[in-house]
C-alpha positions, 0 to 999 in steps of 0.5 A: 523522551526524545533521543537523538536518532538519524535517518542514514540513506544508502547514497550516504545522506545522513538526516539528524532528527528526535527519535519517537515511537520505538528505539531505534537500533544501534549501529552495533546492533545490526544484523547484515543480510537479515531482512526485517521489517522495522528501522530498515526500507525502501524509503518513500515520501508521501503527500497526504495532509491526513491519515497518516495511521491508515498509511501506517496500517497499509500492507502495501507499505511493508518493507518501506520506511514512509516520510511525510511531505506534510509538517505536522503530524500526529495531531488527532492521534489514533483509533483501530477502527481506522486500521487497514491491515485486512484480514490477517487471521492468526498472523503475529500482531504485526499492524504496523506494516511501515518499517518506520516514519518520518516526519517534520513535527511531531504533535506530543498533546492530548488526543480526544478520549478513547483514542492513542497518541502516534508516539505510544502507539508505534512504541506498542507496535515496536516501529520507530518514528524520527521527526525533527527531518528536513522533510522538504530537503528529504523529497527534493533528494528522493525526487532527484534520486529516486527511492533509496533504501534508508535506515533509522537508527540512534548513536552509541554516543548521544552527545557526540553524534554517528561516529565514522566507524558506526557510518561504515557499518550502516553504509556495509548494512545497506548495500547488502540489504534486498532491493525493493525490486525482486522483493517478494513480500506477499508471504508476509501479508493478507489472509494466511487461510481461506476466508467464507466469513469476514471478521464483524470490523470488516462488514458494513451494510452502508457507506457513509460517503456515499452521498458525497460520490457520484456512484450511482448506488441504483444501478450497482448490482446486489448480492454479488458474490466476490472472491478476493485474491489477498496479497495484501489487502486493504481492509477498505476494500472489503468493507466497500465491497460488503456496503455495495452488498456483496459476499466476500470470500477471501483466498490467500495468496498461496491459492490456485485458479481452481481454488477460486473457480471451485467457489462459483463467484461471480468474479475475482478481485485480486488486491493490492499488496507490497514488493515486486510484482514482476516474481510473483510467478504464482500468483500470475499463474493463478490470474492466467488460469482465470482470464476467460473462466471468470471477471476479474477486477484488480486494485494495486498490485492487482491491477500489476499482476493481472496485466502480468498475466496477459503477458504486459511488463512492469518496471520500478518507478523512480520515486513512485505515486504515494499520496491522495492528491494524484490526478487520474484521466478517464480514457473513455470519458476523458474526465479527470479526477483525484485519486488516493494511491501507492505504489513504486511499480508500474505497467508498461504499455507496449505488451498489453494484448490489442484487446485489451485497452488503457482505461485510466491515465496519471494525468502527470506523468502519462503511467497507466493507471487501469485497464479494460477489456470488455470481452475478457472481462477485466477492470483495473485501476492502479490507484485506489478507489476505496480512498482510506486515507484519500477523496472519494472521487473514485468510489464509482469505480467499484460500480464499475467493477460490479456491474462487469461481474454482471454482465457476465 
């Protein structure tokens, strides 16, 4: 049953709505300096149309509560076999990474057989929902302001609203909640061990979008034989790499240089993931101790710390690219294409080695979307090729990061 519930920004923005999914959280309930990983965040909107339950699943979403420009969701429900959570061995069952979600208008109807509402399914994974919100107003506030740390929660009073001692005690609460820069969150995320083996729901023999792309599946290379660096990875990825034919190991993000290299791969990915990349100090050493000895390829928060690790800097963006409507320009063949992407941090320009060179461009605001060094070998892309949720339009990215492995 709906309850009234509101979304508090840390600016003071008081947002009413209809709670759904799991409760939301008492004012009196709140734990200062407790970092959690529901009803709290960074709060983020994001304009995809669909897929909103591989945006829930993301690890790249973990620590963000996400808000969804679109009006209507919920509408075709939920299915695990969409789930993009990756790899995540014996770690709690946390598949939900959003720390909440917010919507205009909640689908409360029947879903096709087999398959859980959004309102039940985020009850099961303990997140809550809040729908009802002003959704444009909310983007129009994060656009102007910038990403603001947010909270979900429900009045003790039901018919009288937030009182202003329970304002004070949020306003109290999010001040001294982490900002999302700084954040190291990886630890939280991916792979806690080594993986040789891939769990059978992340291996596919074939794409099905295939026939829909502009990959040149003839000329990708087979059999190559990838580690993946998991700080967080999309389990889209792993089932891209496993259709192109590829053998995946998966390493933690707590591995060294010398784990990775002791498994003669032909080439690493290092993966998106949440937070900060800026202190991730060991997982930029690692990419330093591999430039050179190996092709490295990055997606994401990959693509941030492998430019990291040639000594480039990256900054938090005002209110980030979430969405899969983003147009990107090709710097080497000057085409333009849509993109699905997530991220609030960027690469700044000025730092990158003369070697080294922007490959992909927001065709928006400028911000590098990827680079390229042929002879270090290192292919990057800052949005993500393997879509879920999004187009397909950069799927031939991957033929691009296989076919460098090869050539070495």
């Amino acid at each position: 049953m709906a309850s009234l519930t509101y979304l508090v920004l840390q600016n003071g923005s008081v947002y009413q709505g209809q709670g759904f999914g799991a409760q939301a959280p008492l004012a009196s309930e709140l734990k200062q300096g407790l970092k959690t990983y529901a009803h709290t965040g960074e709060v983020v909107f994001n304009t995809a149309m669909s897929g909103y339950y591989e945006v829930l699943t993301d690890p790249s979403y973990t620590g963000q509560i996400v808000a969804m420009t679109y009006p209507h969701m919920g509408n075709y429900g939920t299915d695990f076999a969409w789930n993009e959570s990756g790899p995540e061995g014996d770690r709690p069952d946390r598949k939900v990474k959003a720390a909440g979600f917010v919507v205009r208008s909640l689908y409360r109807g029947p879903v096709p057989e087999g398959r859980d509402t959004l309102d039940n399914y985020l009850l099961k994974n303990k997140i809550p929902g809040v729908s009802e919100i002003d959704t444009r107003k909310l983007t129009l506030e994060l656009r102007s302001q910038g990403s603001l740390m947010g909270l979900v929660l429900r009045p003790a009073e039901t018919d009288k609203g937030l009182s202003q001692d329970e304002l004070k005690t949020v306003s109290a609460y999010l001040a001294a909640y982490p900002s999302m820069v700084g954040a190291n969150l990886i630890a939280d995320v991916g792979s806690p061990t080594a993986l040789s083996e891939l769990p059978s729901e992340l291996a596919r023999t074939e794409h099905p979008a295939l026939a829909l792309s502009q990959t040149d599946t003839n000329s990708v290379p087979k059999g190559l034989n990838v580690a993946l660096y998991d700080c967080g990875a999309k389990a889209n990825i792993i089932r891209e790499l496993s259709a192109f034919g590829c053998k995946v190991s998966v390493y933690p993000s707590t591995a060294g240089a010398q784990d990775i290299l002791a498994g003669g791969h032909d080439g690493v990915l290092v993966s998106n993931g949440p937070g900060d990349p800026a202190v991730l100090t060991h997982q930029i050493a690692a990419i330093k101790g591999l430039i050179g000895k190996i092709p490295l390829t990055g997606i994401c928060l990959g693509h941030q710390l492998i430019s990291l690790a040639l000594g480039a800097q990256t900054y938090k963006m005002k209110f980030g690219h979430h969405g899969i409507n983003h147009p990107v320009r090709d710097e080497l063949s000057k085409k333009v294409f849509v993109t699905s992407q997530n991220h609030g941090f960027a690469v700044k320009e000025e730092q990158l080695p003369t070697d080294v060179k922007v490959w992909f461009r927001n065709a928006n605001d400028q911000s590098i979307e990827g680079i390229i060094s042929e002879s270090r070998k290192i292919y990057t892309a800052q949005f993500h090729p393997e879509s879920a949720p999004g187009p397909y339009d950069s799927l031939w990215i991957f033929g691009a990061f296989l076919r460098g492995m090869k050539k070495a």
